[in-house]
C-alpha positions as CSV (number, residue, x, y, z in Angstrom):
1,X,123.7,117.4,80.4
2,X,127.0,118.4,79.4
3,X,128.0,121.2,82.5
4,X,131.8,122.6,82.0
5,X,133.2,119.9,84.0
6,X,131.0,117.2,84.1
7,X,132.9,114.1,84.7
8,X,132.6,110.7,83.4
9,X,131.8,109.5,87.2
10,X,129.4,112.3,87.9
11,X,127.3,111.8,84.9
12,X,127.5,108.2,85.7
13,X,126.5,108.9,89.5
14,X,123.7,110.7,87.6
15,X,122.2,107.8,86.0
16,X,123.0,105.5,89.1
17,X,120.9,108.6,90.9
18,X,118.2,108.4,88.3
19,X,117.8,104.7,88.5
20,X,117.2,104.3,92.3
21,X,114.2,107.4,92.0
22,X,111.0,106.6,91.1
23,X,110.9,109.0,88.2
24,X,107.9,108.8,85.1
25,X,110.0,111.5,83.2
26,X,113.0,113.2,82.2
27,X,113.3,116.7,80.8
28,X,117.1,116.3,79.3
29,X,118.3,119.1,77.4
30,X,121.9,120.2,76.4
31,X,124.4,122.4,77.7
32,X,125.1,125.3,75.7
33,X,127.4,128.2,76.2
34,X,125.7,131.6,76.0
35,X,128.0,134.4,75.3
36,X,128.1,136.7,78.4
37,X,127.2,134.2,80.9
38,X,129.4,132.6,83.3
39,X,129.3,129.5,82.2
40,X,130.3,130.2,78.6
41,X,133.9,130.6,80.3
42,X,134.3,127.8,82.3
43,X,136.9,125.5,82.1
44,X,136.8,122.0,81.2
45,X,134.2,121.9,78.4
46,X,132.6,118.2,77.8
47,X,132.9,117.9,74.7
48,X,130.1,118.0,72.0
49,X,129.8,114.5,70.9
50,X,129.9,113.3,74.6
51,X,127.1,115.5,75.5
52,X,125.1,114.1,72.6
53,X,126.0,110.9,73.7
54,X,124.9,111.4,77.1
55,X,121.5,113.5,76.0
56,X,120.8,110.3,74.1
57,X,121.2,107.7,76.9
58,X,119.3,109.9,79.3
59,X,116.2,110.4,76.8
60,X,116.2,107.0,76.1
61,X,115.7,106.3,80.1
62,X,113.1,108.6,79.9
63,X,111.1,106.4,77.1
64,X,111.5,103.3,79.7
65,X,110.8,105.3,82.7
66,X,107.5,107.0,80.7
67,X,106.3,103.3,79.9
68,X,107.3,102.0,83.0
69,X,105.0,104.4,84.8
70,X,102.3,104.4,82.3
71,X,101.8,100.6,82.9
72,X,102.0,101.0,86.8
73,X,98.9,103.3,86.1
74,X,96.8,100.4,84.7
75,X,93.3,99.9,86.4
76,X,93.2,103.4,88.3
77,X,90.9,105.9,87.8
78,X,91.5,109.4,87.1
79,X,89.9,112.5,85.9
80,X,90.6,113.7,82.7
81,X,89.6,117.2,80.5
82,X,88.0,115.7,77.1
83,X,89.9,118.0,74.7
84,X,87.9,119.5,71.6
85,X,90.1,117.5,69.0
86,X,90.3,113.9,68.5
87,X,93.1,111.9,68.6
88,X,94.6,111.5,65.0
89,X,95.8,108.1,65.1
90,X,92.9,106.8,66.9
91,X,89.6,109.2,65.8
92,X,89.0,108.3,69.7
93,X,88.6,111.3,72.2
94,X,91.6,112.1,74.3
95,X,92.2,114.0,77.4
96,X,95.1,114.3,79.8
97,X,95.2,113.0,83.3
98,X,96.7,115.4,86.6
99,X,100.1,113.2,86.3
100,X,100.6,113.8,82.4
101,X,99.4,110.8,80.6
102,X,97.1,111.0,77.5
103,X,94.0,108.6,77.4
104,X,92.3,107.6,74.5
105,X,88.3,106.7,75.0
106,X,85.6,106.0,72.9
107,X,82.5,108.6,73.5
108,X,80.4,111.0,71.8
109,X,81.6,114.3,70.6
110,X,79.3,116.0,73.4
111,X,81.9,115.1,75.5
112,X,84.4,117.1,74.5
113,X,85.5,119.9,76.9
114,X,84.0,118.2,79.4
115,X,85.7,116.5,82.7
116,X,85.1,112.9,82.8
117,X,86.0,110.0,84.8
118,X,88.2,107.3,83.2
119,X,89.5,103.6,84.5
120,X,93.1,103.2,83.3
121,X,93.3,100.7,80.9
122,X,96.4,99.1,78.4
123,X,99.6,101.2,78.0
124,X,99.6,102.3,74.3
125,X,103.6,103.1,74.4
126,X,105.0,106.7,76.1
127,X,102.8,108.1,78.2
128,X,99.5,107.5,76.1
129,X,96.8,105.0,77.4
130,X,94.0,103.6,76.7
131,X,90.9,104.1,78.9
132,X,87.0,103.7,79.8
133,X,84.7,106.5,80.9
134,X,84.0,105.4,84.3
């Protein structure tokens, strides 16, 4: 976010772009000028405020898309990789599925490091889920 030159309207086709994709996630990050590149030298630098601004409304996209698609994901079952720590919120185990999302399930510690089979259950916020050992 934040090019040299970055208009108003292309940052805006941006988000128009964004909004008609099917997208679970954003990775937004900031322009910054690095000394010896070419870009540190281009003209027409957004300024800093508007790129904070911009960051902002893209990450908060992100937090709708990540829900969005976390909810879609509801009933599914996927494989997931039991890690060897618990969650810390929870004390449930936790693993993450192929497409990202974290699932929270209740099970013995002899699970742990262990692939399992889980059924999708309620969206927890973000991309973390609960789930059921299938």
């Amino acid at each position: 976010v934040g090019f040299p030159g970055e208009s108003e309207r292309e940052f805006s086709d941006t988000v128009a772009l964004l909004n008609d994709l099917p997208v679970g996630y954003l990775h937004v990050f900031p322009f910054s000028p690095r000394p010896g590149t070419p870009a540190a030298d281009f003209p027409d630098p957004v300024p800093p405020a508007v790129i904070t601004q911009r960051c902002n409304l893209l990450r908060r996209m992100s937090a709708t898309f990540r829900e969005k698609f976390s909810r879609q994901q509801k009933g599914r079952t996927e494989i997931i990789r039991v890690e060897d720590q618990r969650d810390r919120m929870t004390g449930l185990l936790k693993g993450v599925t192929a497409n990202y999302l974290t699932v929270l399930v209740q099970g013995d510690d002899a699970l742990k490091n262990i692939d399992v089979s889980v059924t999708i259950g309620e969206c927890l916020g973000g991309l973390r889920v609960r789930g059921e050992i299938a």
